[in-house]
PyMOL commands that place a pseudoatom at each C-alpha (Angstrom):
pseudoatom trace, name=CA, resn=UNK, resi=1, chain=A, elem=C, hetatm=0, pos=[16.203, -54.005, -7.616]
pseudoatom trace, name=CA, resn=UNK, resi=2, chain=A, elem=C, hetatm=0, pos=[13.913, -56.165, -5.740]
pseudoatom trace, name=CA, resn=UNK, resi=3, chain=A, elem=C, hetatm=0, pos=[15.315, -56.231, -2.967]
pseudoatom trace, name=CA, resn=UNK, resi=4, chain=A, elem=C, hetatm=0, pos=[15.479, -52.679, -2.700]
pseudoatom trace, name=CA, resn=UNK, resi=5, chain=A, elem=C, hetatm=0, pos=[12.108, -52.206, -3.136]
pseudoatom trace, name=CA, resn=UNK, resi=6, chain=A, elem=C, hetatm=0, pos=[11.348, -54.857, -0.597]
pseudoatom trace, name=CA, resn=UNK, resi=7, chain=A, elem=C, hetatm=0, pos=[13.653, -53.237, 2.134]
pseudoatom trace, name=CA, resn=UNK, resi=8, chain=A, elem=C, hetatm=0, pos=[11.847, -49.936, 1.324]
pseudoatom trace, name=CA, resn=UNK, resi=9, chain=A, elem=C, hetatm=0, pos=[8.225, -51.458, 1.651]
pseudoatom trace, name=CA, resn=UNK, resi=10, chain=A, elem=C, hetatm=0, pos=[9.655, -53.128, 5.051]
pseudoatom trace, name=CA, resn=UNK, resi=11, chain=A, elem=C, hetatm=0, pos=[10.689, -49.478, 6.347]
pseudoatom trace, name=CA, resn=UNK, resi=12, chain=A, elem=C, hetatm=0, pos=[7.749, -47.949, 5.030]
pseudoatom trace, name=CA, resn=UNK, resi=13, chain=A, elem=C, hetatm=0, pos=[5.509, -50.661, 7.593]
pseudoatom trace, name=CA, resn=UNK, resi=14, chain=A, elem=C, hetatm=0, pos=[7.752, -50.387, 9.773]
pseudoatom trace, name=CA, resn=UNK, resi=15, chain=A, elem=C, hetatm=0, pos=[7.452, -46.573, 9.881]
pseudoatom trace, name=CA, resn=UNK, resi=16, chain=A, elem=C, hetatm=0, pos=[3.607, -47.311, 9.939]
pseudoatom trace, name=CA, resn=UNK, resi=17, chain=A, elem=C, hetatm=0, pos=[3.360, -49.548, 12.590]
pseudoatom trace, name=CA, resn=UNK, resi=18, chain=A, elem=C, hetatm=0, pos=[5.575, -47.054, 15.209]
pseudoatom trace, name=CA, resn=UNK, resi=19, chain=A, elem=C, hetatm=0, pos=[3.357, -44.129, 14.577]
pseudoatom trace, name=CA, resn=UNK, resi=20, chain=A, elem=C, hetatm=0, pos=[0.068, -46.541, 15.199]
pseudoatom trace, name=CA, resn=UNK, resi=21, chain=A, elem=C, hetatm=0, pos=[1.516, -47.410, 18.637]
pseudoatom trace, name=CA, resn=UNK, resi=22, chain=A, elem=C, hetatm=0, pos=[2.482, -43.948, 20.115]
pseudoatom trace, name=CA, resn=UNK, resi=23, chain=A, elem=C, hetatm=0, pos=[2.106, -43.261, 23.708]
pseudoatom trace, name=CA, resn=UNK, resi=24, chain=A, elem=C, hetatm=0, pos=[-0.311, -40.629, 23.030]
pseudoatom trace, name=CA, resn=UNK, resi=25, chain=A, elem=C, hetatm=0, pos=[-3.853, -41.814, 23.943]
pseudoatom trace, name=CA, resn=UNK, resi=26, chain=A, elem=C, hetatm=0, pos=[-7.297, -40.204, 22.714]
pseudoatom trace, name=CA, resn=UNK, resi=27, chain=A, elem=C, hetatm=0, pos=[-7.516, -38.063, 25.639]
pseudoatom trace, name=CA, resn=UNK, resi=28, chain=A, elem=C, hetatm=0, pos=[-4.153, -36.316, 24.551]
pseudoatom trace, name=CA, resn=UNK, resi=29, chain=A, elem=C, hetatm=0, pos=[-4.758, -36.104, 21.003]
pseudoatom trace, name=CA, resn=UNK, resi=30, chain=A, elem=C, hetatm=0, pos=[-8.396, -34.818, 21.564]
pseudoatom trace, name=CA, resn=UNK, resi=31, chain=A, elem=C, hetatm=0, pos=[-6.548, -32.204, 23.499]
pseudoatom trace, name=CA, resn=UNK, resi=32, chain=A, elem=C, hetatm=0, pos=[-3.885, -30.882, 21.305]
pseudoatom trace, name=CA, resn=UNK, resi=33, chain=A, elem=C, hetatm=0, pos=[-6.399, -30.615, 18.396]
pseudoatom trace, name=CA, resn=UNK, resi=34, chain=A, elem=C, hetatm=0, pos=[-8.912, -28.659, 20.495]
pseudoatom trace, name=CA, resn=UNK, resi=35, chain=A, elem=C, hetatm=0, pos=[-6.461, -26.541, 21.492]
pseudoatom trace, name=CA, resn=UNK, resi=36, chain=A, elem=C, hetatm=0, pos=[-4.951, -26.492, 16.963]
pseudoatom trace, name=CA, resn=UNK, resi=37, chain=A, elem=C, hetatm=0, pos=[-8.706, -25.328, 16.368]
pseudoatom trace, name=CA, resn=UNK, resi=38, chain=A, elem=C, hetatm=0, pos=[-8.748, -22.778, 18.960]
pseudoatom trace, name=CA, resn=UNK, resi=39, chain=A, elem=C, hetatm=0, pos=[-5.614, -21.500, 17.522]
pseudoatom trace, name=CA, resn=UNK, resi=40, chain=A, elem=C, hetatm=0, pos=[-6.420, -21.374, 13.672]
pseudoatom trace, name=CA, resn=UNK, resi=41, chain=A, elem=C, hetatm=0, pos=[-9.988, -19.798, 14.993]
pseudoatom trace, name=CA, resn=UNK, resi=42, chain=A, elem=C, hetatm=0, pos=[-8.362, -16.999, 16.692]
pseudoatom trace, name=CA, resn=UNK, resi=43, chain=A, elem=C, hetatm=0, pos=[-5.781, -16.704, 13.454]
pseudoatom trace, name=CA, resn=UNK, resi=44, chain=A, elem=C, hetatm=0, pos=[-8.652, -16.597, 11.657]
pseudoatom trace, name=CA, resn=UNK, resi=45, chain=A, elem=C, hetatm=0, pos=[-10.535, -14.084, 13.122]
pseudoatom trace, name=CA, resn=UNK, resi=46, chain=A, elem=C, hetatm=0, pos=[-7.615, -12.183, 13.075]
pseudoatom trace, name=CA, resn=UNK, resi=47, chain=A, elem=C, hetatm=0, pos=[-7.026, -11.999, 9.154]
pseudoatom trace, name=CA, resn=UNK, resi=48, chain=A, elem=C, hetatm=0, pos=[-10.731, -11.393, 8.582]
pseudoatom trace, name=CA, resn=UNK, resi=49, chain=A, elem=C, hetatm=0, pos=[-10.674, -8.238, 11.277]
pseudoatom trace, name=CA, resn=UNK, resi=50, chain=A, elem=C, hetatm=0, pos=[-7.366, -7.029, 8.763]
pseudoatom trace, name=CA, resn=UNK, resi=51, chain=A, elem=C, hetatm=0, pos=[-9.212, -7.673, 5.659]
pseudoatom trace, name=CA, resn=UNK, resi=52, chain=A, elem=C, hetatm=0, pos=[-12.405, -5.903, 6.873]
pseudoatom trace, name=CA, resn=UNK, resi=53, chain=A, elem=C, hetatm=0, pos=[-9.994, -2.938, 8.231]
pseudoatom trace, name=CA, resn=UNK, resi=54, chain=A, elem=C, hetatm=0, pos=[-8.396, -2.686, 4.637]
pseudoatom trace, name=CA, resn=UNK, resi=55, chain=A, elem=C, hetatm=0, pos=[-11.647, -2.937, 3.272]
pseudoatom trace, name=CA, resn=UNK, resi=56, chain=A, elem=C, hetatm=0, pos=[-13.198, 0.224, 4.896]
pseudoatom trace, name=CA, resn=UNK, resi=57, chain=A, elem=C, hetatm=0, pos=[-9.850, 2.109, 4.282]
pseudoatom trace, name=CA, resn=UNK, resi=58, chain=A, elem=C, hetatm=0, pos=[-10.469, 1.730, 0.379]
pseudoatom trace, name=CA, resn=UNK, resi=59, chain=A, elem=C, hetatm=0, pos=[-14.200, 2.824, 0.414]
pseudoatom trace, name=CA, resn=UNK, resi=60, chain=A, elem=C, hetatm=0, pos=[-12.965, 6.091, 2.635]
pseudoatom trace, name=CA, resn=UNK, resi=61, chain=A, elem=C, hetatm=0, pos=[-11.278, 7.053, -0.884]
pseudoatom trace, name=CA, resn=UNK, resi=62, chain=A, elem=C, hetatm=0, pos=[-11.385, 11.018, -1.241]
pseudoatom trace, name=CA, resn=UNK, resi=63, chain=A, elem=C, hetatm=0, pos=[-12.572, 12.346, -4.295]
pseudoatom trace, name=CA, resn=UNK, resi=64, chain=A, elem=C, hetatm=0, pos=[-10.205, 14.971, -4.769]
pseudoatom trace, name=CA, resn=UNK, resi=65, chain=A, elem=C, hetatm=0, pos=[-12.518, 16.805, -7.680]
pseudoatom trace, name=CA, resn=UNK, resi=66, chain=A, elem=C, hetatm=0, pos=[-15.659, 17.376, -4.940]
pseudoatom trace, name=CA, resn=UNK, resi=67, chain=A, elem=C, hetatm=0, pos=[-14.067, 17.024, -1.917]
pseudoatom trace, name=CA, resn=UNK, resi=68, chain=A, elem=C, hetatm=0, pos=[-14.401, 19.664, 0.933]
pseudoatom trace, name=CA, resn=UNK, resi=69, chain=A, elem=C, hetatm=0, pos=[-11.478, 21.153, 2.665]
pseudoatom trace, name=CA, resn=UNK, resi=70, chain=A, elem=C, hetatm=0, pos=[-12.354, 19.894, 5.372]
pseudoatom trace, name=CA, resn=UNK, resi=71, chain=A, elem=C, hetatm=0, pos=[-12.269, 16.259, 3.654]
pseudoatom trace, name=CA, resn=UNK, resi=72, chain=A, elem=C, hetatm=0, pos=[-8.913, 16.992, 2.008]
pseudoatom trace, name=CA, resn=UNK, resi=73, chain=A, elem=C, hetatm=0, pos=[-7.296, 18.382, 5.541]
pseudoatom trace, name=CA, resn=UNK, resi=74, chain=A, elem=C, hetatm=0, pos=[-7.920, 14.420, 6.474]
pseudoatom trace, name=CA, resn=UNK, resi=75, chain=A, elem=C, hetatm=0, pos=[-5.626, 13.545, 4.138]
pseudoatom trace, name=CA, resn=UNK, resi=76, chain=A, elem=C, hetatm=0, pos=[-1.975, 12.407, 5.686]
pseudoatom trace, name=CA, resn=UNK, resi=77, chain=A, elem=C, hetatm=0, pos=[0.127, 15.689, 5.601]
pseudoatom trace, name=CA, resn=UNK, resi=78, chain=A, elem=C, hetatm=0, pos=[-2.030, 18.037, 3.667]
pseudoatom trace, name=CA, resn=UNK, resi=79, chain=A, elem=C, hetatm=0, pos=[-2.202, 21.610, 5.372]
pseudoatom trace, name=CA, resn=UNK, resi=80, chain=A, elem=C, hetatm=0, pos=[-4.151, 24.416, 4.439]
pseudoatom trace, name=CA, resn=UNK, resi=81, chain=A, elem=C, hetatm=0, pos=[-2.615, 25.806, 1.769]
pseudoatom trace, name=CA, resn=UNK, resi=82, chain=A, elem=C, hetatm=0, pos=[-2.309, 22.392, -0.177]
pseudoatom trace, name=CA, resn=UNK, resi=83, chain=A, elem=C, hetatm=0, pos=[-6.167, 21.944, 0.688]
pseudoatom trace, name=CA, resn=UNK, resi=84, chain=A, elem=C, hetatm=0, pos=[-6.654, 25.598, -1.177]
pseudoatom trace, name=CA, resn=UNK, resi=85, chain=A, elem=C, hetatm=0, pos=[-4.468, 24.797, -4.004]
pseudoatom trace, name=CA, resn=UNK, resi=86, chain=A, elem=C, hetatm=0, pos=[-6.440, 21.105, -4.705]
pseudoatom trace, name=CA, resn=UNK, resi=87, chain=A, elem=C, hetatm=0, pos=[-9.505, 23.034, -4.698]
pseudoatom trace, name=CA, resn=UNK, resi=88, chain=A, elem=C, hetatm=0, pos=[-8.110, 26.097, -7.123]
pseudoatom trace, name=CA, resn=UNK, resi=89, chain=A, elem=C, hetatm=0, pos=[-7.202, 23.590, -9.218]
pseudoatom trace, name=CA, resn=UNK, resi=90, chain=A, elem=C, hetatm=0, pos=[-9.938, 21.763, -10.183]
pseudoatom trace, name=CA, resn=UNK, resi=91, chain=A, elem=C, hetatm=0, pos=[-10.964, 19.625, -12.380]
pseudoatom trace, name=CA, resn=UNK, resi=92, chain=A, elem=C, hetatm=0, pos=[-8.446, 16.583, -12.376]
pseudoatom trace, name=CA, resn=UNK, resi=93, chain=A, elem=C, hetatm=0, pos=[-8.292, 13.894, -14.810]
pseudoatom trace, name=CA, resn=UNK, resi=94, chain=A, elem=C, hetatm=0, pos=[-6.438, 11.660, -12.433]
pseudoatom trace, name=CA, resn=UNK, resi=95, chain=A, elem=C, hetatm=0, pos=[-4.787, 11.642, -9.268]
pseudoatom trace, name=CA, resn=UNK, resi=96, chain=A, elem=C, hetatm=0, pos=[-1.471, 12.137, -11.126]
pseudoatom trace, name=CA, resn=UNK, resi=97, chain=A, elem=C, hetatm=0, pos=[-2.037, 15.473, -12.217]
pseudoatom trace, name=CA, resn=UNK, resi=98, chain=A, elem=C, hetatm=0, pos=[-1.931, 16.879, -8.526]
pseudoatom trace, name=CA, resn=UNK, resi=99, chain=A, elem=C, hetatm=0, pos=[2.084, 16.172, -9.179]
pseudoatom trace, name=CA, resn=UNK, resi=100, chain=A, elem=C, hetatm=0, pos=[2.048, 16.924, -12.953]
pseudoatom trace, name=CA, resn=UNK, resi=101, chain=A, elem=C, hetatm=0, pos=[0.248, 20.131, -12.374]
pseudoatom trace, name=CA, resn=UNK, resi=102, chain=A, elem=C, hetatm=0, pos=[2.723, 21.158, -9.173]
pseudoatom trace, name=CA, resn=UNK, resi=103, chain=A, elem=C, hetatm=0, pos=[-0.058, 21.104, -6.829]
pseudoatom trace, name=CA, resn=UNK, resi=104, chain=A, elem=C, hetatm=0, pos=[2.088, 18.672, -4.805]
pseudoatom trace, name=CA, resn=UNK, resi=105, chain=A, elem=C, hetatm=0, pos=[5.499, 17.690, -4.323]
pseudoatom trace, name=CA, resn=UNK, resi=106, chain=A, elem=C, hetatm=0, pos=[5.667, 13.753, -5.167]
pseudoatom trace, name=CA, resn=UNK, resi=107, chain=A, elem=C, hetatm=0, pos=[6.658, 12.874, -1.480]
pseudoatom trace, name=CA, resn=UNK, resi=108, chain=A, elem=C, hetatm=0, pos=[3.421, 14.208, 0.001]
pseudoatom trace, name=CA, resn=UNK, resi=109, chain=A, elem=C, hetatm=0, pos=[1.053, 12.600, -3.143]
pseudoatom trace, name=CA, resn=UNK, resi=110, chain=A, elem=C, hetatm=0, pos=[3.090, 9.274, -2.471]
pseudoatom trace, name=CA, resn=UNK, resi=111, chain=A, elem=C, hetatm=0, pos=[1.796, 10.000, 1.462]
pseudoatom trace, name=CA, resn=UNK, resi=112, chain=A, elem=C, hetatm=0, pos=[-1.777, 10.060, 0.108]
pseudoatom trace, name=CA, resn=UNK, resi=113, chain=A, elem=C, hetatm=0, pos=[-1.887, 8.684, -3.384]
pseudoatom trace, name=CA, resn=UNK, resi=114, chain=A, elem=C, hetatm=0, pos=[-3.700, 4.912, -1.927]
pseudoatom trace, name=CA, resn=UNK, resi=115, chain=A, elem=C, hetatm=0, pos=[-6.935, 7.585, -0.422]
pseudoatom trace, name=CA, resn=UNK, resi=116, chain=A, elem=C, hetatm=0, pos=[-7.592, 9.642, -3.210]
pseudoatom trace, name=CA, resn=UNK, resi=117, chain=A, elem=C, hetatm=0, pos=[-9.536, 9.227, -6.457]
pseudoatom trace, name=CA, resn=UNK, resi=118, chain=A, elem=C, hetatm=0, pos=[-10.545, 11.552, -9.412]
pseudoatom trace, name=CA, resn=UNK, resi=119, chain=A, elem=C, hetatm=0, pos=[-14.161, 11.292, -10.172]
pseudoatom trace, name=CA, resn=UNK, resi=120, chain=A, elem=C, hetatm=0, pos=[-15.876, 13.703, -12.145]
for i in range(1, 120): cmd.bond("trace and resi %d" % i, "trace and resi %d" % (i + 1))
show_as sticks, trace
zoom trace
Protein backbone atom coordinates (compact mmCIF):
# COMPACT_ATOMS: atom_id res chain seq x y z
CA UNK A 1 0.00 0.00 0.00
CA UNK A 2 2.93 2.15 0.49
CA UNK A 3 4.41 1.74 -2.22
CA UNK A 4 1.55 2.56 -4.18
CA UNK A 5 1.07 5.62 -2.70
CA UNK A 6 4.70 6.46 -3.12
CA UNK A 7 4.69 5.64 -6.96
CA UNK A 8 1.55 7.86 -7.16
CA UNK A 9 3.17 10.89 -5.23
CA UNK A 10 6.34 10.25 -7.67
CA UNK A 11 3.91 10.63 -10.84
CA UNK A 12 2.05 13.28 -9.35
CA UNK A 13 5.81 15.47 -9.16
CA UNK A 14 6.64 14.18 -11.90
CA UNK A 15 3.50 15.45 -13.68
CA UNK A 16 4.32 18.79 -11.82
CA UNK A 17 7.64 19.31 -12.73
CA UNK A 18 6.85 18.74 -16.86
CA UNK A 19 4.14 21.30 -16.86
CA UNK A 20 6.65 23.90 -14.87
CA UNK A 21 9.16 23.46 -17.73
CA UNK A 22 6.99 23.91 -20.92
CA UNK A 23 8.36 25.58 -23.90
CA UNK A 24 5.88 28.23 -23.65
CA UNK A 25 7.53 31.46 -22.37
CA UNK A 26 5.66 34.62 -20.78
CA UNK A 27 5.44 36.29 -24.00
CA UNK A 28 3.23 33.31 -25.34
CA UNK A 29 1.18 32.78 -22.42
CA UNK A 30 0.56 36.61 -22.00
CA UNK A 31 -0.69 36.19 -25.50
CA UNK A 32 -3.10 33.39 -25.49
CA UNK A 33 -4.77 34.83 -22.33
CA UNK A 34 -5.19 38.29 -23.89
CA UNK A 35 -6.55 36.90 -26.66
CA UNK A 36 -9.08 34.08 -23.76
CA UNK A 37 -10.22 37.62 -22.33
CA UNK A 38 -10.97 39.12 -25.55
CA UNK A 39 -12.96 36.12 -26.30
CA UNK A 40 -15.10 35.66 -23.03
CA UNK A 41 -15.56 39.74 -23.37
CA UNK A 42 -17.08 39.50 -26.68
CA UNK A 43 -19.18 36.18 -25.33
CA UNK A 44 -20.10 38.26 -22.82
CA UNK A 45 -21.35 41.08 -24.40
CA UNK A 46 -23.11 38.87 -26.45
CA UNK A 47 -25.39 37.13 -23.71
CA UNK A 48 -26.05 40.48 -22.06
CA UNK A 49 -27.26 42.08 -25.69
CA UNK A 50 -29.78 38.56 -25.63
CA UNK A 51 -30.82 39.09 -22.15
CA UNK A 52 -31.52 42.84 -22.65
CA UNK A 53 -33.40 41.82 -26.10
CA UNK A 54 -35.61 39.27 -24.06
CA UNK A 55 -35.98 41.75 -21.56
CA UNK A 56 -37.71 44.48 -23.70
CA UNK A 57 -39.77 41.69 -25.47
CA UNK A 58 -41.52 40.92 -21.99
CA UNK A 59 -42.26 44.61 -21.03
CA UNK A 60 -43.88 45.01 -24.82
CA UNK A 61 -46.65 42.59 -23.21
CA UNK A 62 -50.18 43.57 -24.77
CA UNK A 63 -52.88 44.01 -22.54
CA UNK A 64 -55.45 42.36 -24.37
CA UNK A 65 -58.46 44.00 -22.04
CA UNK A 66 -57.33 47.89 -23.18
CA UNK A 67 -55.48 47.31 -26.02
CA UNK A 68 -56.17 49.19 -29.37
CA UNK A 69 -56.62 47.45 -32.61
CA UNK A 70 -54.07 48.79 -33.77
CA UNK A 71 -51.93 47.26 -30.73
CA UNK A 72 -53.58 43.85 -31.15
CA UNK A 73 -52.93 43.85 -35.23
CA UNK A 74 -49.06 43.72 -33.82
CA UNK A 75 -49.68 40.66 -32.50
CA UNK A 76 -48.05 37.53 -34.65
CA UNK A 77 -50.96 36.41 -36.99
CA UNK A 78 -53.88 38.35 -35.72
CA UNK A 79 -55.97 39.95 -38.69
CA UNK A 80 -58.75 42.14 -38.50
CA UNK A 81 -61.42 40.23 -37.70
CA UNK A 82 -59.60 38.47 -34.68
CA UNK A 83 -58.59 42.16 -33.58
CA UNK A 84 -62.64 42.93 -33.67
CA UNK A 85 -63.58 39.83 -31.96
CA UNK A 86 -60.76 40.48 -28.86
CA UNK A 87 -62.24 43.77 -28.55
CA UNK A 88 -66.19 42.49 -28.67
CA UNK A 89 -65.24 40.36 -26.21
CA UNK A 90 -64.09 42.09 -23.48
CA UNK A 91 -63.42 41.79 -20.33
CA UNK A 92 -60.97 38.73 -19.90
CA UNK A 93 -60.01 37.14 -16.78
CA UNK A 94 -56.94 35.64 -18.33
CA UNK A 95 -55.30 35.14 -21.46
CA UNK A 96 -56.86 31.64 -21.58
CA UNK A 97 -60.23 32.64 -22.09
CA UNK A 98 -59.44 34.08 -25.68
CA UNK A 99 -59.37 30.02 -26.46
CA UNK A 100 -62.03 29.04 -23.85
CA UNK A 101 -64.34 31.67 -25.10
CA UNK A 102 -63.60 30.69 -29.09
CA UNK A 103 -62.18 33.97 -29.78
CA UNK A 104 -59.14 32.04 -31.07
CA UNK A 105 -58.20 28.83 -32.35
CA UNK A 106 -55.34 27.42 -29.89
CA UNK A 107 -52.67 27.47 -32.75
CA UNK A 108 -52.86 31.24 -33.24
CA UNK A 109 -53.08 31.99 -29.06
CA UNK A 110 -50.01 29.51 -28.82
CA UNK A 111 -48.45 32.13 -31.72
CA UNK A 112 -49.07 34.98 -29.25
CA UNK A 113 -49.78 33.62 -25.82
CA UNK A 114 -45.74 34.80 -24.43
CA UNK A 115 -47.04 38.90 -25.58
CA UNK A 116 -50.24 39.13 -24.11
CA UNK A 117 -51.54 39.77 -20.59
CA UNK A 118 -55.04 40.33 -18.98
CA UNK A 119 -55.07 43.33 -16.80
CA UNK A 120 -58.09 44.87 -15.72
Amino acid sequence: MFRHLSLSVLALALVTIAACTTKDNPDEIRRRTAEATESVRRDTKAVVEGVKEGMGRDNKAININKASREDLLTLPGISEHEADHIIAERPYDDTRDLVRRHVLPQAEYDKISDRVIADR
